[in-house]
PyMOL Python script that loads the backbone (N, CA, C, O; Angstrom):
from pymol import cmd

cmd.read_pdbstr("""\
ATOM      1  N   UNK A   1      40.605  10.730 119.241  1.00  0.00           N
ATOM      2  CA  UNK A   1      40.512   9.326 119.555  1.00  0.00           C
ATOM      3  C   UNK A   1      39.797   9.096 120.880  1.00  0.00           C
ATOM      4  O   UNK A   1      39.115   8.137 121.240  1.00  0.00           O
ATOM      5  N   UNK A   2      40.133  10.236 121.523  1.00  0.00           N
ATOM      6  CA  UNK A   2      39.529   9.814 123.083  1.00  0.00           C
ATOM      7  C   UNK A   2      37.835  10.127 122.864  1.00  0.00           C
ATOM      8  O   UNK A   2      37.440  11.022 122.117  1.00  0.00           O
ATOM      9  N   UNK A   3      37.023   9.333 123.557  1.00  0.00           N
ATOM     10  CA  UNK A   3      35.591   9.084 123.047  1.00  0.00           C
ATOM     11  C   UNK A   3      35.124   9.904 124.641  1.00  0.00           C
ATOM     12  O   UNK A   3      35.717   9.633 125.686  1.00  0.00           O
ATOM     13  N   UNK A   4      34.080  10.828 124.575  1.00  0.00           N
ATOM     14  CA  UNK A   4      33.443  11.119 125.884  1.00  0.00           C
ATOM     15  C   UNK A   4      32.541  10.432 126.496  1.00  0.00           C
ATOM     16  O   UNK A   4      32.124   9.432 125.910  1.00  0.00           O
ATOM     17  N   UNK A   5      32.102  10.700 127.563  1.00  0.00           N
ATOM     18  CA  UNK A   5      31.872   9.510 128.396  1.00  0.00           C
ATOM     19  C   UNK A   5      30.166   9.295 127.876  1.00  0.00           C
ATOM     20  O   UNK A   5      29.483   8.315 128.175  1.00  0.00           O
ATOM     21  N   UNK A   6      29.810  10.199 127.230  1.00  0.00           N
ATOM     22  CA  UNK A   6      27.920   9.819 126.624  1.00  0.00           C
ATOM     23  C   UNK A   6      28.260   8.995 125.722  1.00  0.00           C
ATOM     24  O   UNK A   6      27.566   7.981 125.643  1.00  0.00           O
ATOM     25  N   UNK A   7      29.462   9.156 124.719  1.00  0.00           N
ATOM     26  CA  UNK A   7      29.558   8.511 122.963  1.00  0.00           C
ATOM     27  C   UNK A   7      29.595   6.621 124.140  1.00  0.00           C
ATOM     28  O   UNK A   7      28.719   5.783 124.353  1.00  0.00           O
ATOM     29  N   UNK A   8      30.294   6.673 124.351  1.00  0.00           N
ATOM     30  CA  UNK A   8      30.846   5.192 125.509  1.00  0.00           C
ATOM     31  C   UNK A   8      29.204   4.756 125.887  1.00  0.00           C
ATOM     32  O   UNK A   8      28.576   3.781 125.473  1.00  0.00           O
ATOM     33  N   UNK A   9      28.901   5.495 126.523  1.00  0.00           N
ATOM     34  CA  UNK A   9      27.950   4.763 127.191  1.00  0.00           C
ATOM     35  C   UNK A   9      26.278   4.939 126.150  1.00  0.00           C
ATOM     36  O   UNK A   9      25.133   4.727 126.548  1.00  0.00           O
ATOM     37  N   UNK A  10      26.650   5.298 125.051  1.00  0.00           N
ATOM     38  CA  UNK A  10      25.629   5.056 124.289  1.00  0.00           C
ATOM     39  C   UNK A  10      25.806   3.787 123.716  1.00  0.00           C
ATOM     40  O   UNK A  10      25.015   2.876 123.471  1.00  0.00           O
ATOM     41  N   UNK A  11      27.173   3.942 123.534  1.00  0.00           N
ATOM     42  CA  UNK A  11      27.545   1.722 122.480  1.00  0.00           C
ATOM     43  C   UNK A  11      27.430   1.239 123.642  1.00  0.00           C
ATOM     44  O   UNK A  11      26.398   0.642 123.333  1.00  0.00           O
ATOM     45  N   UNK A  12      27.554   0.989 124.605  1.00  0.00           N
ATOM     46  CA  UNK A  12      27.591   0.009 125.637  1.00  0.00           C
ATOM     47  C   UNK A  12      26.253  -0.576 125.209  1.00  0.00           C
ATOM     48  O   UNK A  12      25.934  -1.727 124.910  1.00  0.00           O
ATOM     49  N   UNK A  13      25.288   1.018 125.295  1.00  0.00           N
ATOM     50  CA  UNK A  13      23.771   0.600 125.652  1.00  0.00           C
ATOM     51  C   UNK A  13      22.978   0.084 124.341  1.00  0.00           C
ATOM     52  O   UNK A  13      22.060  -0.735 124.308  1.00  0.00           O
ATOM     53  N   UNK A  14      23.554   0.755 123.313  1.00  0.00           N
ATOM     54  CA  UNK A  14      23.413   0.222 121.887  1.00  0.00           C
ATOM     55  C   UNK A  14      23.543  -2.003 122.040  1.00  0.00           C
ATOM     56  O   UNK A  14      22.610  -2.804 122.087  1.00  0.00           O
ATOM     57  N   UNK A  15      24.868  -2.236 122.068  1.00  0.00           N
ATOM     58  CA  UNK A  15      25.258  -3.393 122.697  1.00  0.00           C
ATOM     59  C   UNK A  15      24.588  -4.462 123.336  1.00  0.00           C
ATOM     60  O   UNK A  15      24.570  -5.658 123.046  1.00  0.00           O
ATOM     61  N   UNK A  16      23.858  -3.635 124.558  1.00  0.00           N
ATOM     62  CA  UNK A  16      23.002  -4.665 125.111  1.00  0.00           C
ATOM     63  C   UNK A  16      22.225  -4.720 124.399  1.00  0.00           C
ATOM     64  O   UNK A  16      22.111  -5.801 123.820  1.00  0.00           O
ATOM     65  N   UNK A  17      21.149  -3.475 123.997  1.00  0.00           N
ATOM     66  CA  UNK A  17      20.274  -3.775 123.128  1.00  0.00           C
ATOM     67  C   UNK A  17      20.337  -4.883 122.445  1.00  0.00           C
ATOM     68  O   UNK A  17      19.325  -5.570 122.586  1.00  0.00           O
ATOM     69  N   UNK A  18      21.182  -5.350 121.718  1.00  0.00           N
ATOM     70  CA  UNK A  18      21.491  -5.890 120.815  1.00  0.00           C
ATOM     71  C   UNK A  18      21.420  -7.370 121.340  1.00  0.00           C
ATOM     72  O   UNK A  18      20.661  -8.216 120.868  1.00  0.00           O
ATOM     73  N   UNK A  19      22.110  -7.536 122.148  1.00  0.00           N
ATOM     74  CA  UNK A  19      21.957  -9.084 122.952  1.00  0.00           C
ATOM     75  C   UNK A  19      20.988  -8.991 123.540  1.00  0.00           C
ATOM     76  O   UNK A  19      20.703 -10.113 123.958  1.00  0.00           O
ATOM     77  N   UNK A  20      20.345  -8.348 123.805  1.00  0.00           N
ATOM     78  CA  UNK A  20      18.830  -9.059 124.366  1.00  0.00           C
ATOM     79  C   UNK A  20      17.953  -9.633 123.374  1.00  0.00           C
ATOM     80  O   UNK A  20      17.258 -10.636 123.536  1.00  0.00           O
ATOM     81  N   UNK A  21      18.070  -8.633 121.911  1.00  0.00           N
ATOM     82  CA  UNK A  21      17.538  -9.197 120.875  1.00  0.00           C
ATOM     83  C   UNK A  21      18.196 -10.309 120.530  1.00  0.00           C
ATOM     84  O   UNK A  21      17.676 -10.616 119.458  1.00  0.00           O
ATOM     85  N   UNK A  22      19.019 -11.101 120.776  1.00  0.00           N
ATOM     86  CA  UNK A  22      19.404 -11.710 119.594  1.00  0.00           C
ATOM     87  C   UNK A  22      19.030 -13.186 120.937  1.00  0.00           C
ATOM     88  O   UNK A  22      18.900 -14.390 120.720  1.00  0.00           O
ATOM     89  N   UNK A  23      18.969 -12.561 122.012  1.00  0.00           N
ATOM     90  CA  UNK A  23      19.060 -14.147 123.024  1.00  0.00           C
ATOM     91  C   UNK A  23      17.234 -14.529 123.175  1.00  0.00           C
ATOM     92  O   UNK A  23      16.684 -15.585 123.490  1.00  0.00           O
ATOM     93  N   UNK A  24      16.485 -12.791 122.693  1.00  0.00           N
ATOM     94  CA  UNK A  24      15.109 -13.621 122.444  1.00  0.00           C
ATOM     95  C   UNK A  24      14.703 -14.455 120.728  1.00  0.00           C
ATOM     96  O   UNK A  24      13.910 -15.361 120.473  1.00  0.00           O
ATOM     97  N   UNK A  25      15.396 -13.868 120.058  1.00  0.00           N
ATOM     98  CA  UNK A  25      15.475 -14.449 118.960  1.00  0.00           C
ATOM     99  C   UNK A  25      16.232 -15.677 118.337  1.00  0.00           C
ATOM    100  O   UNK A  25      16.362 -16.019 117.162  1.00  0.00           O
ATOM    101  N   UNK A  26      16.750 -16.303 119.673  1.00  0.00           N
ATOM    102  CA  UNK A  26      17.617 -17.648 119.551  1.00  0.00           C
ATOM    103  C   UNK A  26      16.511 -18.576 118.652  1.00  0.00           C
ATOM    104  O   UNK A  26      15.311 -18.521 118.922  1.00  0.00           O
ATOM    105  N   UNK A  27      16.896 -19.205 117.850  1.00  0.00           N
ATOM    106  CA  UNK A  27      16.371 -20.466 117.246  1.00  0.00           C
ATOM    107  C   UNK A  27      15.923 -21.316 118.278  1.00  0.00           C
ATOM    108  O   UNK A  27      16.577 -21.315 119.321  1.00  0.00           O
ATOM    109  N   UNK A  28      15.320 -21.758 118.222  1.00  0.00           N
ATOM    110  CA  UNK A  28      14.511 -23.135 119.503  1.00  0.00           C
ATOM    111  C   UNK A  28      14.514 -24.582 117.997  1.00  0.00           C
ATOM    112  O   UNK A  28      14.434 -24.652 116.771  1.00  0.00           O
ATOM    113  N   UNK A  29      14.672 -25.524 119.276  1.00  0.00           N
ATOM    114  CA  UNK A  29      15.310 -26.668 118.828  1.00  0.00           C
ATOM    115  C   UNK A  29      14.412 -27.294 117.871  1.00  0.00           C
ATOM    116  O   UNK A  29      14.911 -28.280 117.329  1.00  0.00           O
ATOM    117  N   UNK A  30      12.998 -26.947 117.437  1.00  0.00           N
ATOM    118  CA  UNK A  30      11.984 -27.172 117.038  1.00  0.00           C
ATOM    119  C   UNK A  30      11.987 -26.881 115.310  1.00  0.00           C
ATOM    120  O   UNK A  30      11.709 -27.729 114.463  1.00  0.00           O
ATOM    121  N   UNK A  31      12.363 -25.505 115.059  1.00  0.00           N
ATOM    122  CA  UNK A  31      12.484 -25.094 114.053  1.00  0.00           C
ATOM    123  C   UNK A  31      14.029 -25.298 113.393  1.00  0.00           C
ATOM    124  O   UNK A  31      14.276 -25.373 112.189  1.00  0.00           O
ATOM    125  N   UNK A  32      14.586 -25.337 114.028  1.00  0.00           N
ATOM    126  CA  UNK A  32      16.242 -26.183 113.322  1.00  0.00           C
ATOM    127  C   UNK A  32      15.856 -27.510 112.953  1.00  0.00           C
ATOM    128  O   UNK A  32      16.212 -27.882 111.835  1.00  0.00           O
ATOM    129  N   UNK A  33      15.351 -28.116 113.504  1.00  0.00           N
ATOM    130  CA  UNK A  33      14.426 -29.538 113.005  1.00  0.00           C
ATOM    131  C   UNK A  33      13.928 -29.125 111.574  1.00  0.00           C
ATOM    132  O   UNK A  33      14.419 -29.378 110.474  1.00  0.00           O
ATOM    133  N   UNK A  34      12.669 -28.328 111.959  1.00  0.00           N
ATOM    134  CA  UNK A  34      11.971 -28.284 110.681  1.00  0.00           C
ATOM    135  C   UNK A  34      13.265 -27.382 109.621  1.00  0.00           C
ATOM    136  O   UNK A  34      13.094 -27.508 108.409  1.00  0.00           O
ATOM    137  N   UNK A  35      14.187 -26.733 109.966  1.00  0.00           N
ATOM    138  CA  UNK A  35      14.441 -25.944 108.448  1.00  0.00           C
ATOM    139  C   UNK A  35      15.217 -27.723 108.367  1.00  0.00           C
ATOM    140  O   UNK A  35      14.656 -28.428 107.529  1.00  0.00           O
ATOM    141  N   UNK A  36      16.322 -28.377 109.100  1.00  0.00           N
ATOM    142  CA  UNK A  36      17.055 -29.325 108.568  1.00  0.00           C
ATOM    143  C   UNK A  36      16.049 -30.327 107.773  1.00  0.00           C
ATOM    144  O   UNK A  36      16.421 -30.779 106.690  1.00  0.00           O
ATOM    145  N   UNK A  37      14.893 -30.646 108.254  1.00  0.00           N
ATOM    146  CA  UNK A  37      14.022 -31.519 107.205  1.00  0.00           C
ATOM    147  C   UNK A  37      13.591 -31.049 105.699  1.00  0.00           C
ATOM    148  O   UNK A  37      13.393 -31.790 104.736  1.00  0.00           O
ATOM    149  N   UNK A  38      13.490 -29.508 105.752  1.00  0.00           N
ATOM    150  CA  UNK A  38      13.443 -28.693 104.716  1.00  0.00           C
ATOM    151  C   UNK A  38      14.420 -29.111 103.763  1.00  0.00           C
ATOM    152  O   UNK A  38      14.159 -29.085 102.560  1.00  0.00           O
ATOM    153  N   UNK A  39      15.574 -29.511 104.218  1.00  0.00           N
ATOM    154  CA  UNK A  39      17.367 -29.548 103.427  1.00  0.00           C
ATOM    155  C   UNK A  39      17.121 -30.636 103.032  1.00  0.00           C
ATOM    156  O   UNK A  39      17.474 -30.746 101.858  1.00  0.00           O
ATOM    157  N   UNK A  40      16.748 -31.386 103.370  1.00  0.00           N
ATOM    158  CA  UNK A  40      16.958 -32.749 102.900  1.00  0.00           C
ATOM    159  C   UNK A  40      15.516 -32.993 101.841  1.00  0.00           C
ATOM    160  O   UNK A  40      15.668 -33.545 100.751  1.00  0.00           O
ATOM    161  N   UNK A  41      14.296 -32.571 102.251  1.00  0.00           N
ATOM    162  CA  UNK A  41      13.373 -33.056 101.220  1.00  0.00           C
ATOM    163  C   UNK A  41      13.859 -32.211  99.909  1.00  0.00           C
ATOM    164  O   UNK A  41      13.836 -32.787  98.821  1.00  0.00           O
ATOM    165  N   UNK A  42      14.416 -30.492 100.014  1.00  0.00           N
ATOM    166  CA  UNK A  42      14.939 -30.231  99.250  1.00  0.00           C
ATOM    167  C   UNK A  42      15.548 -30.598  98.178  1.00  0.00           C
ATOM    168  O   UNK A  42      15.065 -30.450  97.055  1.00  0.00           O
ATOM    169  N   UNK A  43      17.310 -31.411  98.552  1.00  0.00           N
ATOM    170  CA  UNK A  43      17.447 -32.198  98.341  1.00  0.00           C
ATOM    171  C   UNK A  43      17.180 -33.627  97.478  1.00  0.00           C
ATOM    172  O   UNK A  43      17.515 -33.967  96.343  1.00  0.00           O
ATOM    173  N   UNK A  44      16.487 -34.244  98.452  1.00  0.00           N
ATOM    174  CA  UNK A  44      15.837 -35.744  98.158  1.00  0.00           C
ATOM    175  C   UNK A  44      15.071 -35.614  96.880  1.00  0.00           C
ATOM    176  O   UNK A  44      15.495 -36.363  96.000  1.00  0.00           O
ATOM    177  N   UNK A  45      14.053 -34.862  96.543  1.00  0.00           N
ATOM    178  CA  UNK A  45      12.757 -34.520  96.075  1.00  0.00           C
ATOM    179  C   UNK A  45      13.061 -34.960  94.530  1.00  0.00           C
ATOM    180  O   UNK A  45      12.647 -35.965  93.952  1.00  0.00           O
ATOM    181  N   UNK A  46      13.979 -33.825  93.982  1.00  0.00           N
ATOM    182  CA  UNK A  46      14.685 -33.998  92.634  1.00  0.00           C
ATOM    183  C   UNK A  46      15.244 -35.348  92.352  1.00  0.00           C
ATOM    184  O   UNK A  46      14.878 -35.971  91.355  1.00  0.00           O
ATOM    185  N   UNK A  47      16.011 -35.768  93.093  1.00  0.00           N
ATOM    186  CA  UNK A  47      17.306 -37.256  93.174  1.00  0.00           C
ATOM    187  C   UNK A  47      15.714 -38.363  92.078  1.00  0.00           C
ATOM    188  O   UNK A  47      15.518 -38.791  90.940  1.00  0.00           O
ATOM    189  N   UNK A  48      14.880 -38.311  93.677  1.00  0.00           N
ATOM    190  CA  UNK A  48      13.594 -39.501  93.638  1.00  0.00           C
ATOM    191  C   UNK A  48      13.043 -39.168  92.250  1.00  0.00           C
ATOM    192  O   UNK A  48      13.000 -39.957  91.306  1.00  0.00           O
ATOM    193  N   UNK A  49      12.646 -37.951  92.249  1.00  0.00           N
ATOM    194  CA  UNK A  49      11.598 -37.939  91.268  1.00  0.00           C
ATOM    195  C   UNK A  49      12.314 -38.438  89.363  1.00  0.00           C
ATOM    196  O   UNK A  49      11.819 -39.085  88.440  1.00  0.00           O
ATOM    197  N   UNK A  50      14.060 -37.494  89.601  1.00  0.00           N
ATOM    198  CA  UNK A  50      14.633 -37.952  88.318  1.00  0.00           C
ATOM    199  C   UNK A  50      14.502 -39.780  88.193  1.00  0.00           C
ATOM    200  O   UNK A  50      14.029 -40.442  87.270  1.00  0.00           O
ATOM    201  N   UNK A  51      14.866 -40.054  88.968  1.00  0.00           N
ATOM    202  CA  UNK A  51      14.921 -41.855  89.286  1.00  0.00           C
ATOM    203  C   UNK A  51      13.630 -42.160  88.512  1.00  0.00           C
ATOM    204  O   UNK A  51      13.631 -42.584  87.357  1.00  0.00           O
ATOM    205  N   UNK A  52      12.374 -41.876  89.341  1.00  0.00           N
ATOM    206  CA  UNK A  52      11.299 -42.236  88.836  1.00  0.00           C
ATOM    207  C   UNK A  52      10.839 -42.009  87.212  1.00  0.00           C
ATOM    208  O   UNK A  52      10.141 -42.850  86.646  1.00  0.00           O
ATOM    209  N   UNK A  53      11.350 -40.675  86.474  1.00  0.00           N
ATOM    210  CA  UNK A  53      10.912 -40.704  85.571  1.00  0.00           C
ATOM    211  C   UNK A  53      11.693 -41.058  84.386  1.00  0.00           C
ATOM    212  O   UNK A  53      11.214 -41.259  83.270  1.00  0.00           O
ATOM    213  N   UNK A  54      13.074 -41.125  84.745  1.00  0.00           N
ATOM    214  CA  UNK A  54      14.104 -42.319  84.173  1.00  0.00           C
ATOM    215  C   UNK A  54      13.426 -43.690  84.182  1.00  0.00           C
ATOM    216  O   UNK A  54      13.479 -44.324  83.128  1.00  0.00           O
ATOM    217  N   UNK A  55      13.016 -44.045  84.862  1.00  0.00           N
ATOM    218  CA  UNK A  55      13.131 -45.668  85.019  1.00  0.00           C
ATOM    219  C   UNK A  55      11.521 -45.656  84.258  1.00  0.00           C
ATOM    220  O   UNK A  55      11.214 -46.695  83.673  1.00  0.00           O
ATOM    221  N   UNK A  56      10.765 -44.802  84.259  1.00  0.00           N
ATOM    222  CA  UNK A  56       9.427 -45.331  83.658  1.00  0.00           C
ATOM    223  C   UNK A  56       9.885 -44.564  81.503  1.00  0.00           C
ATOM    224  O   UNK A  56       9.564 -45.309  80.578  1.00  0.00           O
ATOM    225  N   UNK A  57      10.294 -43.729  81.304  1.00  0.00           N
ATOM    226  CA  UNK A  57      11.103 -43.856  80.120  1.00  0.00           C
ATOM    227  C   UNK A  57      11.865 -44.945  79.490  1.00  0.00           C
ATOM    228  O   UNK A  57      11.854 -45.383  78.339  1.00  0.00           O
ATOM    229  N   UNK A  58      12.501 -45.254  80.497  1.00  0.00           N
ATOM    230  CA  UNK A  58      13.403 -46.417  79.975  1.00  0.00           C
ATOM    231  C   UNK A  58      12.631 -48.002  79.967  1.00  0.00           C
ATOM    232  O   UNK A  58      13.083 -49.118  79.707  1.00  0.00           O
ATOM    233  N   UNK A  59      11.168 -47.497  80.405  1.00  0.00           N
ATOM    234  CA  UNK A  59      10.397 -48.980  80.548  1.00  0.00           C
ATOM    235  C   UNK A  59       9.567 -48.934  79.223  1.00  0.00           C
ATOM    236  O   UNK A  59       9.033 -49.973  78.833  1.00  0.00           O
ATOM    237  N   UNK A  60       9.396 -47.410  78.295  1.00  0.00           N
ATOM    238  CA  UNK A  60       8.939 -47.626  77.388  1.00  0.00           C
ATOM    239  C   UNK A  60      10.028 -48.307  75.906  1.00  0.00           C
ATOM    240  O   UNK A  60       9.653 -48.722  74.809  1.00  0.00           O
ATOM    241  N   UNK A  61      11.077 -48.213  76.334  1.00  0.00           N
ATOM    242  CA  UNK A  61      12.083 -47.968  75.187  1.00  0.00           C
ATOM    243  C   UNK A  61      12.415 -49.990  74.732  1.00  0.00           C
ATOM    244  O   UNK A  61      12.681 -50.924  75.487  1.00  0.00           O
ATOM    245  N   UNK A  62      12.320 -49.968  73.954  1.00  0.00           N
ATOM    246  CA  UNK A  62      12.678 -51.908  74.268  1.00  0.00           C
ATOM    247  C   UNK A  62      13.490 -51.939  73.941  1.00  0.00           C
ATOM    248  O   UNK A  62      14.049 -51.203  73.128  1.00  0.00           O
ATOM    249  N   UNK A  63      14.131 -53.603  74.952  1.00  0.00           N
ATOM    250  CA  UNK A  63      15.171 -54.032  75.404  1.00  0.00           C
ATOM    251  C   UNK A  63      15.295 -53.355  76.941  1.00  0.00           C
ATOM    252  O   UNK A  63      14.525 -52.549  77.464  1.00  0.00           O
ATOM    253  N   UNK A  64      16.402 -53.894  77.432  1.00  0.00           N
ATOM    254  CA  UNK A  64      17.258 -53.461  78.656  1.00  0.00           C
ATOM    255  C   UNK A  64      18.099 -51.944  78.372  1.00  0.00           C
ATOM    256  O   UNK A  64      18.945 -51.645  77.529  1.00  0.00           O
ATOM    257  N   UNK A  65      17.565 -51.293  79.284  1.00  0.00           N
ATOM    258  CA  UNK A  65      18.521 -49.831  79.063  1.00  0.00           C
ATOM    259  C   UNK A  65      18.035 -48.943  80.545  1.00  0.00           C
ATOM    260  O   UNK A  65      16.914 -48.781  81.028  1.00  0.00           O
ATOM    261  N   UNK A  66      19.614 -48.392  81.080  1.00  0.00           N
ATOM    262  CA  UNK A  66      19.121 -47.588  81.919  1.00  0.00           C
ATOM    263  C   UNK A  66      19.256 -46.346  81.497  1.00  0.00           C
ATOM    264  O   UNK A  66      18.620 -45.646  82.284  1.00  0.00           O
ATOM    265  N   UNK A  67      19.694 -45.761  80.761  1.00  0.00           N
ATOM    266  CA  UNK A  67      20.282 -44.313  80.104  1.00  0.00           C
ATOM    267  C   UNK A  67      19.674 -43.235  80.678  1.00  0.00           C
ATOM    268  O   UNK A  67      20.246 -42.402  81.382  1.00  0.00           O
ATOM    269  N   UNK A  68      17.975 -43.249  80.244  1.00  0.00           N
ATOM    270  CA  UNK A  68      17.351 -42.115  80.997  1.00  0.00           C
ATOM    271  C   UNK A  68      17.447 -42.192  82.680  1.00  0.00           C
ATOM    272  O   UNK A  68      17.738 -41.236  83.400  1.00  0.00           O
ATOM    273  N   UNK A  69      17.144 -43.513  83.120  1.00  0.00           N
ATOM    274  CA  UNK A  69      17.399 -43.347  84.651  1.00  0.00           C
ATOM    275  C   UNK A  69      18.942 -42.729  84.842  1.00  0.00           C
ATOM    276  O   UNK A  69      18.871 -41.863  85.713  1.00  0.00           O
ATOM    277  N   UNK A  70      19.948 -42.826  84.476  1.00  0.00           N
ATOM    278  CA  UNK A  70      21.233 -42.298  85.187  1.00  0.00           C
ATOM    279  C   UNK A  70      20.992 -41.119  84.887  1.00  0.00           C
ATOM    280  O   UNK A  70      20.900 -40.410  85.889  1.00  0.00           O
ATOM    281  N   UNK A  71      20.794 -40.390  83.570  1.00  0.00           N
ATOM    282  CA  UNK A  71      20.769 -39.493  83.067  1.00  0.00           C
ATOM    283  C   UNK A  71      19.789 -38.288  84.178  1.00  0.00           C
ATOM    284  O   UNK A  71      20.248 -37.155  84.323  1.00  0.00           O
ATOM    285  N   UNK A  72      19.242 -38.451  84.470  1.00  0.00           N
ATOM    286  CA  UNK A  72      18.042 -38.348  85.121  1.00  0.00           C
ATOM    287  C   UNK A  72      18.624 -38.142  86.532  1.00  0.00           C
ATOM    288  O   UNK A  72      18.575 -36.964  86.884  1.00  0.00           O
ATOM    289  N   UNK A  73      19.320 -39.234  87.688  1.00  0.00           N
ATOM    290  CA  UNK A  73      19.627 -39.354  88.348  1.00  0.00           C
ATOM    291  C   UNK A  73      20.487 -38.162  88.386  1.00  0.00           C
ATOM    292  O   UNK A  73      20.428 -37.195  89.146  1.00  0.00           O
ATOM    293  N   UNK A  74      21.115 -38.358  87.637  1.00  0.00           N
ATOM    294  CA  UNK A  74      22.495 -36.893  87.979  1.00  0.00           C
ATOM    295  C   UNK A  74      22.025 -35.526  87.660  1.00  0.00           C
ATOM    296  O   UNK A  74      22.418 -34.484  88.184  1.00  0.00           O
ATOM    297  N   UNK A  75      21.005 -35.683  86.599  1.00  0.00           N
ATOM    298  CA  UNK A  75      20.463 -34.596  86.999  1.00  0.00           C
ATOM    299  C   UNK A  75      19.661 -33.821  88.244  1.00  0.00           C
ATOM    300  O   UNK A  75      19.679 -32.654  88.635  1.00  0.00           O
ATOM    301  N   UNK A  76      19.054 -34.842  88.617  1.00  0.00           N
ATOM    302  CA  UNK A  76      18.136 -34.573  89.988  1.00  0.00           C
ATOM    303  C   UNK A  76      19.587 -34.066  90.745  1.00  0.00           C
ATOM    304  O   UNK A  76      19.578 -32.891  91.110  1.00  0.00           O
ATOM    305  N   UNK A  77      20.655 -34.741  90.973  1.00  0.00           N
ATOM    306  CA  UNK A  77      21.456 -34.650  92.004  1.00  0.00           C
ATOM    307  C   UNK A  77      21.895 -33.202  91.712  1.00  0.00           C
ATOM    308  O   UNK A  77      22.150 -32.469  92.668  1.00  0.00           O
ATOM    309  N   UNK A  78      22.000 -32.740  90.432  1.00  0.00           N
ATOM    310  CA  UNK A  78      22.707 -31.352  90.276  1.00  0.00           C
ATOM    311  C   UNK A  78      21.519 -30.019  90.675  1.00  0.00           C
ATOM    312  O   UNK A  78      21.874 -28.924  91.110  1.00  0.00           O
ATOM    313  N   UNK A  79      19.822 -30.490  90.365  1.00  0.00           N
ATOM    314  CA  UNK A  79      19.126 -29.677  90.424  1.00  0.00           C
ATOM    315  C   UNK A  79      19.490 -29.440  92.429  1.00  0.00           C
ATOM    316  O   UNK A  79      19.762 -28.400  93.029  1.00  0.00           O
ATOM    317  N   UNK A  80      19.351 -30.728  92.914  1.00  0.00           N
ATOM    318  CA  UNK A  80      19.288 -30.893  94.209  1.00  0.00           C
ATOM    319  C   UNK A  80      20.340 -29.887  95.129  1.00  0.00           C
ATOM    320  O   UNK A  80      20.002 -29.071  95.986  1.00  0.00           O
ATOM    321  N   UNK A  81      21.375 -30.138  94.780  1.00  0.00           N
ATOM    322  CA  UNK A  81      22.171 -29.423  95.000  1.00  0.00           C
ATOM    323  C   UNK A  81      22.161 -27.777  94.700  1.00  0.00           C
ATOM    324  O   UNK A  81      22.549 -27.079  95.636  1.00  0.00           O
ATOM    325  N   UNK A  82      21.749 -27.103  93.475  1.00  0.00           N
ATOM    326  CA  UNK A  82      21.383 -26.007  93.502  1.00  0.00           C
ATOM    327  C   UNK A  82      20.437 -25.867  94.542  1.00  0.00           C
ATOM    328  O   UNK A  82      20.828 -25.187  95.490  1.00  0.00           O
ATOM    329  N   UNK A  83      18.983 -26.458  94.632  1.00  0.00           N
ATOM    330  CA  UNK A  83      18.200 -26.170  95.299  1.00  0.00           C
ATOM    331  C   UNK A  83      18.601 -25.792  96.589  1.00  0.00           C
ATOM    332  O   UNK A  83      18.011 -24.924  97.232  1.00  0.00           O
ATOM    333  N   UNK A  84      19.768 -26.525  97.070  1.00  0.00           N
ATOM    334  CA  UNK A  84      20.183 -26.557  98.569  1.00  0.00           C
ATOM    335  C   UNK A  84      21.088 -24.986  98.912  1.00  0.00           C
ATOM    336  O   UNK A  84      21.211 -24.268  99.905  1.00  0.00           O
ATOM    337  N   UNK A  85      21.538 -24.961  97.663  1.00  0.00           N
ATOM    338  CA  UNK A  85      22.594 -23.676  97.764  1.00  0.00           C
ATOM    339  C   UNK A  85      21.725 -22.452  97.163  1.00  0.00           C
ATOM    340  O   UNK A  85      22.431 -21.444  97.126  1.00  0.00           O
ATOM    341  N   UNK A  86      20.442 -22.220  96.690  1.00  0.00           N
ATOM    342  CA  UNK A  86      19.533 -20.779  96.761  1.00  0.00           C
ATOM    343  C   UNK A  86      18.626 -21.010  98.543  1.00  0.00           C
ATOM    344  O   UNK A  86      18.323 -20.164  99.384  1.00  0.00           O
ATOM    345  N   UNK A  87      18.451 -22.411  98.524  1.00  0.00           N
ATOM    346  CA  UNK A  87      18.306 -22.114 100.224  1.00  0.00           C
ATOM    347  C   UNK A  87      18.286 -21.685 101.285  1.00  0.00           C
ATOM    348  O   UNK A  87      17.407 -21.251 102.030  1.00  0.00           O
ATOM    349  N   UNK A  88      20.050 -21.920 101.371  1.00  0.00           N
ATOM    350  CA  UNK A  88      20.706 -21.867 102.167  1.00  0.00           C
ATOM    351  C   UNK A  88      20.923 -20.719 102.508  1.00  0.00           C
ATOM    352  O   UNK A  88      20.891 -20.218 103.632  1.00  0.00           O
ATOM    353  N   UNK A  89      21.328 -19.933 100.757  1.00  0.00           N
ATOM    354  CA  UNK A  89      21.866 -18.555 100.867  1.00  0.00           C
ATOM    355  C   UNK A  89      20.814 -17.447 100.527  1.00  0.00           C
ATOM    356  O   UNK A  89      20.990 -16.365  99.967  1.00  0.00           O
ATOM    357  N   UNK A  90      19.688 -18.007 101.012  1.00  0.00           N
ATOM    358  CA  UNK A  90      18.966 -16.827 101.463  1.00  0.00           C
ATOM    359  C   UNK A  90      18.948 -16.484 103.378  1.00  0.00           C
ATOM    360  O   UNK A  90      18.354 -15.501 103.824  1.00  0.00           O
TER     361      UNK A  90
END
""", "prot")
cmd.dss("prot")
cmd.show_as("cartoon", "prot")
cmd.util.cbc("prot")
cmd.orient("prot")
C-alpha cells in the first residue's frame, strides 16, 4: 500500500499535466454561444418545417382541416428532440 516516493511524484506530475490541459482547453464564451445556437436551430428546424408542410397539405385537401399540420407538428417535435439527444450525446 505504501507508494515510493517516484510512484507519488509521478501522479502529482501526471496531475498537473492534466490541468494545464484542460485550463488551456477551457471553452471560451464564444463557442458555447455557437454550440447553444446549434441546440436550438437543431431543435427549431424540424418543429417549423413539419408546420410548414402540414399547413400547405392541408391547403390542398377541401374544406377546413388541420390534421396534417398537428400531425406534422408532433412529429417535428419528436424528430427535434431526437436530434437534440444524438447531439448532445456525442
Amino acid at each position: 500500500m505504501t507508494q515510493t516516493l517516484e510512484e507519488l511524484k509521478d501522479k502529482v506530475t501526471c496531475q498537473i499535466k492534466r490541468c494545464k490541459k484542460a485550463e488551456q482547453e477551457k471553452p471560451h464564451l464564444l463557442s458555447q454561444t455557437v454550440y447553444i445556437g446549434t441546440l436550438g436551430i437543431v431543435m427549431v428546424l424540424p418543429i417549423i418545417g413539419g408546420v410548414y408542410l402540414g399547413r400547405w397539405i392541408d391547403s390542398l385537401i377541401a374544406g377546413y382541416s388541420i390534421r396534417w399540420t398537428l400531425s406534422l407538428l408532433i412529429t417535428g417535435v419528436i424528430i427535434g428532440f431526437f436530434n437534440l439527444y444524438f447531439l448532445i450525446k456525442e
